[in-house]
N, C-alpha and C positions, 0 to 999 in steps of 0.2 A: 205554510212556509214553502220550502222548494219541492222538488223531485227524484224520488231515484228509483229501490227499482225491487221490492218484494214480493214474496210469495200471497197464493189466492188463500187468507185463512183468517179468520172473525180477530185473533189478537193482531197479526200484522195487522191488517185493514183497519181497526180500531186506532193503530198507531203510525199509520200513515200520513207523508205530508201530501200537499197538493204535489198534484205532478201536471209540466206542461208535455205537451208531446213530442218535444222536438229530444227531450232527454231519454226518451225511453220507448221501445216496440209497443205496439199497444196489442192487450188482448182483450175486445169486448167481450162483458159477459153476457150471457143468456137473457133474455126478458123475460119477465111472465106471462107478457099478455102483447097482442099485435099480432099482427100479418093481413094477408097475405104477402112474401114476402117478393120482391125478383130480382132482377138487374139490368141496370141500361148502361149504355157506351157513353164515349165523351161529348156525343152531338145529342143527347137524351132518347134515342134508339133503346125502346125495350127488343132487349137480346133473350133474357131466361124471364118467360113470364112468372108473375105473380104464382106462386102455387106454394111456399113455405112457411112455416110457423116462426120463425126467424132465421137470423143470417148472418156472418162474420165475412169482412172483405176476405179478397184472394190475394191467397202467400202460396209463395213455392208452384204456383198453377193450379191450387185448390183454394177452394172457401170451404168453410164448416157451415152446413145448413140441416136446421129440425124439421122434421114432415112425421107426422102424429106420432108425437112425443118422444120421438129418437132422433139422433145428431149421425150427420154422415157426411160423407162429404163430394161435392162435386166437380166437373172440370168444366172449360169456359163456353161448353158447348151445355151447359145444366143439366147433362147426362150423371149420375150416381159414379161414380171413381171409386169410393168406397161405401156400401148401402149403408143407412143407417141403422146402427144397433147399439150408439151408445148413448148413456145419461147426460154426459156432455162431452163437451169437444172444442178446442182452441185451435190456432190457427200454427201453420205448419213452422218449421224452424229446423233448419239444419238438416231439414228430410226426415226429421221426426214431428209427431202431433200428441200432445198428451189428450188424452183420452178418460172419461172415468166409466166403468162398469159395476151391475152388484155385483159384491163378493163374497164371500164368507159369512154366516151370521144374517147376510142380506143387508150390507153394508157397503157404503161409494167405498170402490178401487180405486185410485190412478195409474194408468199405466201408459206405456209409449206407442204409436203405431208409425209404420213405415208406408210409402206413398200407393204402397200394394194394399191396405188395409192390416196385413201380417203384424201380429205384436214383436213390436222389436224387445222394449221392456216390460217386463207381465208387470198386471200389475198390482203391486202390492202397495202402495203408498197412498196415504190417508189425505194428501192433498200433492197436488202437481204444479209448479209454475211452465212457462215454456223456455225453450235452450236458450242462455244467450253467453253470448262466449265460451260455447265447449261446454256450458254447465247448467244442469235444472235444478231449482230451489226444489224441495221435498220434504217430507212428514211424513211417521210414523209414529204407531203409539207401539211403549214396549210390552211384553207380555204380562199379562194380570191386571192389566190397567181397565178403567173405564174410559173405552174409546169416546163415550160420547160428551164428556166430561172437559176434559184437558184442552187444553189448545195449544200451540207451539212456546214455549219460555214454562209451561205449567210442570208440575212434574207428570212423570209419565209420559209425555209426549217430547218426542225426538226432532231433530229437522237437520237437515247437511244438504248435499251434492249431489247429484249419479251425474258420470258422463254418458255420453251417446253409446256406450257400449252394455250403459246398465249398470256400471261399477259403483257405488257411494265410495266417492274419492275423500267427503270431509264428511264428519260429524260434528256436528255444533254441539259443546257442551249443555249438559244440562240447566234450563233455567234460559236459555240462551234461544234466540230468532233470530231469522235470518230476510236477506232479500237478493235480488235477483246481481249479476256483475256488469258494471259498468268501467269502460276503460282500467280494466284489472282489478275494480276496489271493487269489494261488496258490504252492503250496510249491514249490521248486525246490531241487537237489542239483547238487555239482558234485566231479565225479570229480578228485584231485589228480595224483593218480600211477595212470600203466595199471598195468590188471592189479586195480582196486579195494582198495589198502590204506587212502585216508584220504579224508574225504569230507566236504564244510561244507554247512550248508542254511541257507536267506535264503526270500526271497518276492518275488513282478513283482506287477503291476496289469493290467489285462485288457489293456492298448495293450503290455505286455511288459518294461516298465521297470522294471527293481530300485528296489524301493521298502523293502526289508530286507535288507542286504548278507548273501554264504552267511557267518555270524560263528559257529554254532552246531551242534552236532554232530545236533541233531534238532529239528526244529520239527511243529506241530499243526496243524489247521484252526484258523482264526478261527471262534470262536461266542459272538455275543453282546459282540463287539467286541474277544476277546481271544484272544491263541492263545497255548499253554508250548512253551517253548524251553527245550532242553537244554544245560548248556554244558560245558566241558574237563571239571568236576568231575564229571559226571553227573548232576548237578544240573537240577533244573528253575524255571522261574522264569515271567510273563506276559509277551507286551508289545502294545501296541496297535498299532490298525492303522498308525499312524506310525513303528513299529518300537522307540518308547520304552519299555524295563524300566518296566514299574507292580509288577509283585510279584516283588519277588529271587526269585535263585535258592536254595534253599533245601530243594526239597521230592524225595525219592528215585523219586515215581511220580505222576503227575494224569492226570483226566477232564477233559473240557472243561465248559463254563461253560454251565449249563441254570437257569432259573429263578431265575437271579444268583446260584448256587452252583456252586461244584465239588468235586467228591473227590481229596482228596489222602493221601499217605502221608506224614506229618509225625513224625520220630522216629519211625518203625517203629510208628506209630497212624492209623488210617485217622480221616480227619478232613477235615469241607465245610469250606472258606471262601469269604469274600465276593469283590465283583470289587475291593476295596480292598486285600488280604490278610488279614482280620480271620477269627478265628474263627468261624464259627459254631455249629457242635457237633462234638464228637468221641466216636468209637468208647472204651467203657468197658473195654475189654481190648484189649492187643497183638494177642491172636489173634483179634478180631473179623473177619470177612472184609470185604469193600470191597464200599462200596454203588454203586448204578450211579449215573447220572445221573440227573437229576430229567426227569419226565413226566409233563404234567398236572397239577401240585402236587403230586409224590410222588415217591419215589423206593425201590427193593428192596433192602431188608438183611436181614440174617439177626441175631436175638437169642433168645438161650438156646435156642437151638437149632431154633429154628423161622425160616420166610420171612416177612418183615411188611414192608409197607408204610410208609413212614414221610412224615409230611409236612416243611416244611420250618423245622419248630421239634424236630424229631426226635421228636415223638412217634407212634406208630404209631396208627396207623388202620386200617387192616386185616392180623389176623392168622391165616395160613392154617393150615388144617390138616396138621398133623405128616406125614399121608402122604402130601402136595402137596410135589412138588420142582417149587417153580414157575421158571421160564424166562426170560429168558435166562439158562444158566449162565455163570457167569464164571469162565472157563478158557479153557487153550490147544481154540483150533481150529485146523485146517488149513485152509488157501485157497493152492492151488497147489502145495501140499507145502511151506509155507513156516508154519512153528506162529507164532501172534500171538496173546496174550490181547485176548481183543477183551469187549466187551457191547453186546447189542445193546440197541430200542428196548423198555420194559416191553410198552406196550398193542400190539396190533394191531387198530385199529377197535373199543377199548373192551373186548378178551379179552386174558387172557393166558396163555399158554400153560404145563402142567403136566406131568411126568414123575409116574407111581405109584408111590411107592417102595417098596408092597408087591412090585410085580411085578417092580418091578427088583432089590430082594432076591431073589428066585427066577431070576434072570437073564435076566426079560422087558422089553422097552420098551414099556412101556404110555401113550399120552402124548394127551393134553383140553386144553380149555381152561376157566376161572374166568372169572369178571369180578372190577370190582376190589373186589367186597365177598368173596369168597372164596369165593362162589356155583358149584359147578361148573354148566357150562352144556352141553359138549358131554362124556360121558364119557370116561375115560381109556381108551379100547379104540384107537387105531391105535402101530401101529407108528412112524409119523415125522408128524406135522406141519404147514405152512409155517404162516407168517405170512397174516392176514386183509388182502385188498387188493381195493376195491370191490368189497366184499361176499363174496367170496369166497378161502376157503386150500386150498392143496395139499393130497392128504393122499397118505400111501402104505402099501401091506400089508407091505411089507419095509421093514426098518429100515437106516438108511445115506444117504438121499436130502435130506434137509433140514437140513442144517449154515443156524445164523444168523449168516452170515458179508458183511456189507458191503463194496463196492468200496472198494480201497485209498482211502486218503488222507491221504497227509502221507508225508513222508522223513525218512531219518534216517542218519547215519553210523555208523563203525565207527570 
């Protein structure tokens, strides 16, 4: 279904919808396997060579990168900013970085760091999302519990708030999960019966008050003043931020709401409508694929067989060349070992990124980037990748290390 915007932990993630990236910060997670990893500029200038185990784009002036088997984090000159010393590490927000370390027992910490390395929040929480709007999704399990057991909605395991000062502003009742805040709403889930058979999702406001009862078996990020809500039928439908249905339920699949359009799957035809429910174009065949979200007055579909660009009267505007498999693909990725079709955002800093599907016919990953006139700009010669982020993207000689996969967001039931 859509996107919005949870915490990192096996029950959220399990009950995750797809998320596109334009709804939500993204936090890549860790790989297991890949590198060396480095970084080039916008003209494909390697600037930090190859020499990491993996790598998160740069936020705040820092990226989070691993060198034998610790996460640290760097500045844009690939000099150490903070050394690496921890299990893992996400990418900065608000001037903080959550962090995990072992703790206790010899068990993952999450805790907060400041752009010194210095722990702003120690850390005591059993899992960490990143800030977004003043606030971190969080986990703890309460005492006498079996930490390794429980997961957030289980009993024994907790989940709420902390602000940037380290306060847990909300506590989510028991039974009860959470996800990360978008335009003032945040998704919440509520486990009915142990053991995870049956599951409603609603939305709180940043002080924690149900402001959308859990009435729906999945709900999205708010973007753009509206989020889809799934209901008994499987059906999807809008509602505002007052929790009022504006567009029935109706639709078997949606994107969220970019440049006053969304993609929906209407009768088995991929098809935008307005934030009123009104039509505004639809895909000319059942089997057309599904366009992403709109970015920058555009949006990526695929017509007679080629990638194009489309604005938002459906007419294309740029159309790439046939042996561009341009990016984001829209398919199952993995994020935790847990498949979600997701899509990410088109542009990274005005590039978008391309697969050769010469070389991938012959079984190679050859992968560049274009701009949005279909210009190639950096050639299709690496193996993986990342996304452009102040000025700079990952890249790596082995393939396997740059999944485009955004930090959860939004729940969903079974």
């Amino acid at each position: 279904m859509a996107r919005p915007s949870v915490a990192v932990t096996a029950l959220i993630a399990a009950l995750l919808l797809p998320q596109a990236g334009r709804c939500e910060d993204v936090d890549r997670p860790a790989q297991k396997d890949g590198g060396p990893v480095g970084f080039m500029d916008r003209t494909g200038k390697v600037v930090i060579k190859p020499q990491f185990d993996d790598a998160r784009p740069f936020t705040e002036g820092l990226a989070a990168v691993k060198k034998e088997g610790k996460w640290g984090y760097i500045d844009h000159s690939g000099g150490f900013a903070i050394p690496p010393r921890f299990i893992e590490a996400k990418p900065f927000r608000d001037g903080l970085a959550a962090v995990a370390v072992v703790g206790k027992g010899n068990r993952k910490r999450w805790g907060f760091v400041d752009r010194t390395g210095a722990l702003a929040i120690e850390p005591r929480f059993t899992f960490a999302s990143s800030f977004q709007e003043g606030l971190a999704y969080i986990g703890w399990a309460e005492p006498g519990t079996d930490e390794d057991r429980p997961e957030p909605g289980q009993s024994g395991r907790r989940s709420g708030y902390v602000n940037i000062d380290g306060t847990v502003v909300i506590t989510l009742p028991r039974q009860h999960a959470g996800g990360s805040f978008s335009e003032g709403r945040a998704p919440f889930v509520i486990r009915f019966e142990e053991g995870g058979s049956r599951y409603q999702a609603g939305f709180i406001d940043c002080s924690g008050r149900i402001v959308v009862p859990a009435t729906y078996q999945s709900v999205s990020a708010y973007s753009e003043g509206l989020a889809a809500v799934e209901n008994d039928e499987n059906l999807y439908g809008f509602i505002n931020p007052a929790g009022n249905l504006v567009i029935p339920h109706r639709y078997s699949f949606t994107r969220c709401f970019s440049n006053g359009l969304a993609s929906v799957l209407l009768e088995g035809r991929w098809t935008y409508i307005d934030s009123q429910g009104g039509v505004a174009f639809a895909a000319k065949e059942k089997r057309d694929r599904e366009g992403s979200e709109f970015q920058e007055g555009v949006a990526l579909a695929h017509m007679d067989g080629r990638d194009v660009l489309i604005d938002v009267r459906a007419v294309p505007v740029t159309r790439f060349d046939p042996r561009c498999d341009v990016w984001p693909p829209l398919q199952f990725l993995d994020w935790d070992e847990n498949p979600r079709r997701i899509a990410a955002a088109i542009f990274s800093e005005g590039l978008i990124r391309f697969e050769d599907r010469t070389a991938k016919a012959n079984g190679r990953t050859r992968m560049g980037f274009v701009d949005r006139n279909g210009a190639v700009v950096i050639d299709a010669m690496y193996p993986e990748v990342g996304e452009f982020s102040e000025g700079l993207a990952p890249f790596s000689i082995k393939a396997g290390v740059f999944p485009t996969i955004p930090e959860p967001a939004g729940v969903r039931g079974e």
